[in-house]
DSSP file (Angstrom, degrees, kcal/mol; ACC not computed):
  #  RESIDUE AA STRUCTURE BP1 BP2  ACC     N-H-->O    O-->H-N    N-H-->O    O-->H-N    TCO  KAPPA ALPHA  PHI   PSI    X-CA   Y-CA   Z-CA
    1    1 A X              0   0    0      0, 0.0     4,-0.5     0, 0.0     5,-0.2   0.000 360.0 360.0 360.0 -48.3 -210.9  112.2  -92.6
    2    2 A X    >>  +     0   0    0      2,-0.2     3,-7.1     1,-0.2     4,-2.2   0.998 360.0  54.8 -50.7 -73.1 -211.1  108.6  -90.8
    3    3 A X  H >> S+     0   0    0      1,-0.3     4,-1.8     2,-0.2     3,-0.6   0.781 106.5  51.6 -29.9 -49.9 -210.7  107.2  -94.8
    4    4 A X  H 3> S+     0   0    0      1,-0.2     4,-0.6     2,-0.2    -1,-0.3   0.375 114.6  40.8 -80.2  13.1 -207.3  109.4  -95.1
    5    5 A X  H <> S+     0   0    0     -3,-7.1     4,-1.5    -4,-0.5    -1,-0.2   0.543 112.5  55.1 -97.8 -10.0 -205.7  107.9  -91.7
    6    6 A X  H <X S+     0   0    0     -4,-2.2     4,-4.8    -3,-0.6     5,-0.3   0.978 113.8  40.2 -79.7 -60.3 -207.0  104.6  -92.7
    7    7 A X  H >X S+     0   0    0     -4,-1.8     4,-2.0     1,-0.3     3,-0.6   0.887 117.5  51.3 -46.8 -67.9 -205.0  104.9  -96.3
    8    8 A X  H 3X S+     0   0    0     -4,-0.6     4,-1.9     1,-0.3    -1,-0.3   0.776 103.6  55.7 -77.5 -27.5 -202.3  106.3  -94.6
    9    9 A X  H 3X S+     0   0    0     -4,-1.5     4,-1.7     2,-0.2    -1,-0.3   0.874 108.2  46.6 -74.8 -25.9 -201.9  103.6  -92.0
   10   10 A X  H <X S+     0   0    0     -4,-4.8     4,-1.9    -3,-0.6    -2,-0.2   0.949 103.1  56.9-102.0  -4.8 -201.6  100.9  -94.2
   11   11 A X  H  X S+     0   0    0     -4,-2.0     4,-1.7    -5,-0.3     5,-0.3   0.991 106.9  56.5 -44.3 -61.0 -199.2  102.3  -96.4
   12   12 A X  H >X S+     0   0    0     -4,-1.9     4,-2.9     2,-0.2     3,-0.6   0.872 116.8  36.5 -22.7 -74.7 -197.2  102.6  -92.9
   13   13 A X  H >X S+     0   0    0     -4,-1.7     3,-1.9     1,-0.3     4,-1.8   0.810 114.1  51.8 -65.9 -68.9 -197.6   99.0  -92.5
   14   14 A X  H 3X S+     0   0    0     -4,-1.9     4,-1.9     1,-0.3    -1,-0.3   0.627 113.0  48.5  -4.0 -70.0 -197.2   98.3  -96.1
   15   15 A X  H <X S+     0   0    0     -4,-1.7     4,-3.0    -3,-0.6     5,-0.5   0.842 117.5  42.9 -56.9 -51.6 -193.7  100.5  -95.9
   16   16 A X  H << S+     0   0    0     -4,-2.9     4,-0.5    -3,-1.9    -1,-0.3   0.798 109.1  53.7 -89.0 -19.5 -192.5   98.5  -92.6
   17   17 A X  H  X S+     0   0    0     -4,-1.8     4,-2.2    -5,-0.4    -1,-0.3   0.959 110.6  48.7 -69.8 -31.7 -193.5   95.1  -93.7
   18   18 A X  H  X S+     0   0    0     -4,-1.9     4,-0.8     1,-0.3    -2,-0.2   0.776 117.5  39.7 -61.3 -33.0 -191.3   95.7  -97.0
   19   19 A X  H  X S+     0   0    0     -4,-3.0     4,-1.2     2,-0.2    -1,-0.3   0.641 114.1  57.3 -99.7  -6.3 -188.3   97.0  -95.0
   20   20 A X  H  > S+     0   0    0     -5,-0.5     4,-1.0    -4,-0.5     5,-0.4   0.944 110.1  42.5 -56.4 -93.9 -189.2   94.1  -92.5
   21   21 A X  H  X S+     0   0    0     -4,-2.2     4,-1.5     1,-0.2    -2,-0.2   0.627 115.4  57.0 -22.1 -40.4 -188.9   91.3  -95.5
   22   22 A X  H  X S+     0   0    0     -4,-0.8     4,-2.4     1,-0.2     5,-0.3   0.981 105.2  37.5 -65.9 -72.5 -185.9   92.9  -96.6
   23   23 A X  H  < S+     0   0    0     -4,-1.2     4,-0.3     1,-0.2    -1,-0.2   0.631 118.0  51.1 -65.9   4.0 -183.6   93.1  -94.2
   24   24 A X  H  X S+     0   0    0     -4,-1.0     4,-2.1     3,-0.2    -1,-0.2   0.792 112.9  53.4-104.9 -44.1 -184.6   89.4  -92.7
   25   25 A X  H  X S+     0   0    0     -4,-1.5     4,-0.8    -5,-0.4    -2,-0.2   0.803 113.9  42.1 -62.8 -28.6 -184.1   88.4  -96.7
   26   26 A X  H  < S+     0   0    0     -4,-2.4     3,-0.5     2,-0.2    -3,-0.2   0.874 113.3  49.6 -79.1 -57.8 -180.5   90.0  -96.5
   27   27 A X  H  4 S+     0   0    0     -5,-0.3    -2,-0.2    -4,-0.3    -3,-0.2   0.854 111.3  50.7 -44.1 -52.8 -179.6   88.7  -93.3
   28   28 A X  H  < S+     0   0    0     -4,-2.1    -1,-0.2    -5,-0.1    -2,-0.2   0.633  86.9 103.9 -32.5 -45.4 -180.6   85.2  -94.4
   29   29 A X     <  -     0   0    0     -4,-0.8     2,-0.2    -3,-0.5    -3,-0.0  -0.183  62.2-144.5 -51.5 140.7 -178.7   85.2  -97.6
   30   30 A X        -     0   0    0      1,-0.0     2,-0.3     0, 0.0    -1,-0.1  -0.564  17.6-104.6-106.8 169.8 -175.8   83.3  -97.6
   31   31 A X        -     0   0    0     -2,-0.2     2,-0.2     2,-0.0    -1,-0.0  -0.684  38.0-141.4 -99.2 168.0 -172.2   84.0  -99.5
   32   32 A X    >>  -     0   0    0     -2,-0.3     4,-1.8     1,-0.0     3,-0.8  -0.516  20.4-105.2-114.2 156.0 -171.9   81.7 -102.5
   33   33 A X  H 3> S+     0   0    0      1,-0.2     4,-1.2    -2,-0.2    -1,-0.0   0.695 119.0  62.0 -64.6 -16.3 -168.4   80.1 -103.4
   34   34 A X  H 3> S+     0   0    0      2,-0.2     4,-2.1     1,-0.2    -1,-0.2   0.639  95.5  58.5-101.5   4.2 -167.9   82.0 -105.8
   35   35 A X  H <> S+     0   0    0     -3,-0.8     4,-2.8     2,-0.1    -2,-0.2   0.958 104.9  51.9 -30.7 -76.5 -167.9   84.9 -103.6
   36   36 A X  H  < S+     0   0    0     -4,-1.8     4,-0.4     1,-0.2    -2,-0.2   0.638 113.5  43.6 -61.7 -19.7 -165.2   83.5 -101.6
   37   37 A X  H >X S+     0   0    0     -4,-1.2     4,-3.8     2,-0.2     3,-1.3   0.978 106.6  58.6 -57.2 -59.0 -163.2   82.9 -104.7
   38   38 A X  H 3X S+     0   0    0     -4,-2.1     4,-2.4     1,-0.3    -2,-0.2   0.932 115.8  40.2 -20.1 -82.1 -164.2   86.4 -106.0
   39   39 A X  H 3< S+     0   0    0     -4,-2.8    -1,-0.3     1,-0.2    -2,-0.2   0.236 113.5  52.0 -69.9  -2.0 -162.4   87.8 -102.6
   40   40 A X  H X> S+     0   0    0     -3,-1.3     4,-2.4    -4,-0.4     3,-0.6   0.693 111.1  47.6 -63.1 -61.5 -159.5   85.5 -102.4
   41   41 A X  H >X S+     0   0    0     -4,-3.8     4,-2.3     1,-0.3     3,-0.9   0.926 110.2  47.4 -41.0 -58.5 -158.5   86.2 -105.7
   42   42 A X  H 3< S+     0   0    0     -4,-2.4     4,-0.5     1,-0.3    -1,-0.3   0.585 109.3  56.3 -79.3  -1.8 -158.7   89.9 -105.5
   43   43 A X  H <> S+     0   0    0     -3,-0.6     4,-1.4     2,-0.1    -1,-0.3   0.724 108.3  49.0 -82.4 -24.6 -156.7   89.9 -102.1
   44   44 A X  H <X S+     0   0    0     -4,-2.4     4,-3.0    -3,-0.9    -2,-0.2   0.891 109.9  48.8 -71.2 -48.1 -153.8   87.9 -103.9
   45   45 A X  H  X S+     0   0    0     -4,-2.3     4,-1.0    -5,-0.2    -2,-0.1   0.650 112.2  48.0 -92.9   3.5 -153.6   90.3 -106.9
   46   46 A X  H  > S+     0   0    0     -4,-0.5     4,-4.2     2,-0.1     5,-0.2   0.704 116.4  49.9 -71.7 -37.5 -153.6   93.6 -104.1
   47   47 A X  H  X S+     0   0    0     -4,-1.4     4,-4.3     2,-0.2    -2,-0.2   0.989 113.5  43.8 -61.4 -45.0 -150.8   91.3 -102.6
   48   48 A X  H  X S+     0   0    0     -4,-3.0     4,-1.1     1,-0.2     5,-0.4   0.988 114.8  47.1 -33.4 -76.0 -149.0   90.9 -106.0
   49   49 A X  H  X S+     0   0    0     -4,-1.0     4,-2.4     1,-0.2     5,-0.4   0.825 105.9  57.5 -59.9 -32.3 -149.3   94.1 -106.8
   50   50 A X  H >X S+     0   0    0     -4,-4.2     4,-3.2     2,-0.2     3,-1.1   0.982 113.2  46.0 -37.3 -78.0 -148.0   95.3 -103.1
   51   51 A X  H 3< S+     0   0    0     -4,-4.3    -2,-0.2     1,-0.3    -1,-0.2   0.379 107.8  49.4 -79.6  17.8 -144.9   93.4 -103.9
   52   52 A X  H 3X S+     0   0    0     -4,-1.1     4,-1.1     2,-0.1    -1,-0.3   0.634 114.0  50.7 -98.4 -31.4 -144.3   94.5 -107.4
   53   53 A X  H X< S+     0   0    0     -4,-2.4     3,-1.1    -3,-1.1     5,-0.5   0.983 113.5  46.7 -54.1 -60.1 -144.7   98.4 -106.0
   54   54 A X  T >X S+     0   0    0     -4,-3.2     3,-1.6    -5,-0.4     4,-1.4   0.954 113.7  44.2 -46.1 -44.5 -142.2   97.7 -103.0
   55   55 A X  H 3> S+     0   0    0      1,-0.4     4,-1.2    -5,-0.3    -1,-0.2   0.686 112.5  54.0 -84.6 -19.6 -139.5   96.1 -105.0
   56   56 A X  H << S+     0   0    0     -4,-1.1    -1,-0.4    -3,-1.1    -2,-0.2   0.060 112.0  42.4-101.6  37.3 -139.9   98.7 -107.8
   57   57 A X  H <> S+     0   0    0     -3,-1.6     4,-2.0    -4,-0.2    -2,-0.2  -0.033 113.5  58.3 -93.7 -19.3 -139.4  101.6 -105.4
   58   58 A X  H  X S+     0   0    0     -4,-1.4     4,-1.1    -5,-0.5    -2,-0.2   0.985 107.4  42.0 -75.3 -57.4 -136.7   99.5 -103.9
   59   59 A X  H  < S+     0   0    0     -4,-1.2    -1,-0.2     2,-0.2    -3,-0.1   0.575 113.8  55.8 -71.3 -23.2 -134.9   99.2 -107.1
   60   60 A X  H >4 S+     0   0    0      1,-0.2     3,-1.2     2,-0.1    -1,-0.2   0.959 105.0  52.5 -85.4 -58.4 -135.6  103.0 -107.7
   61   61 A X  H 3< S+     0   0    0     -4,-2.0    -2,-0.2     1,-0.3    -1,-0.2   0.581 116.0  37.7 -64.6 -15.9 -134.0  104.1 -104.4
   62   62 A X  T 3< S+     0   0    0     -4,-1.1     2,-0.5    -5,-0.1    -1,-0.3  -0.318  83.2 124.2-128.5  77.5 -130.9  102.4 -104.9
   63   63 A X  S <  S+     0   0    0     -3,-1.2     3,-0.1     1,-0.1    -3,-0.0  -0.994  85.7  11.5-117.5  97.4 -130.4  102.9 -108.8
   64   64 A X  S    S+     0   0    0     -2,-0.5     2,-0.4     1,-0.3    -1,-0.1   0.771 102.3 104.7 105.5  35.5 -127.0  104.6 -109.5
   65   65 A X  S    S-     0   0    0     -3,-0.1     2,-0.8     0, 0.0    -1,-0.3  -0.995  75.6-111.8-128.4 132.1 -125.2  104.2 -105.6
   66   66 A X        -     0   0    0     -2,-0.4     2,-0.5    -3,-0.1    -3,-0.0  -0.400  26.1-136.1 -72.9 121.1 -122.9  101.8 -105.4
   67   67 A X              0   0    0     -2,-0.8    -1,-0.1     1,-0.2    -5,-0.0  -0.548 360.0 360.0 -88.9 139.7 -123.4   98.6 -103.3
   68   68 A X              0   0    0     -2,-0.5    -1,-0.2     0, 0.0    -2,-0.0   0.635 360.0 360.0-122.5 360.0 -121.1   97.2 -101.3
């Protein structure tokens, strides 16, 4: 009995150093430039694409009324 609490306490510890190490190895990591590129980029082509949506719904809503 002693032997199976022994096993099963260091697997505990085993378990909690690994998610220990993990999350101190994710916090630590840093973002890369090419991250920030990554995410620049793809916020410019949601902006594009915003203002190609608007401007064709614009165009939609006044197609065939006369402007004056």
């Amino acid at each position: 009995m002693t032997t199976m609490w022994l096993v099963v306490g260091v697997a505990a510890l085993v378990m909690i150093g690994t998610v220990g190490w993990v999350a101190w190895r994710d916090r630590a990591r840093t973002v890369g430039a090419e991250d920030r590129t990554a995410g620049r980029d793809a916020q410019a082509r949601q902006h594009r694409y915003e203002a190609e949506r608007h401007f064709a719904q614009n165009d939609t809503i006044h197609r065939g009324q006369e402007h004056h």
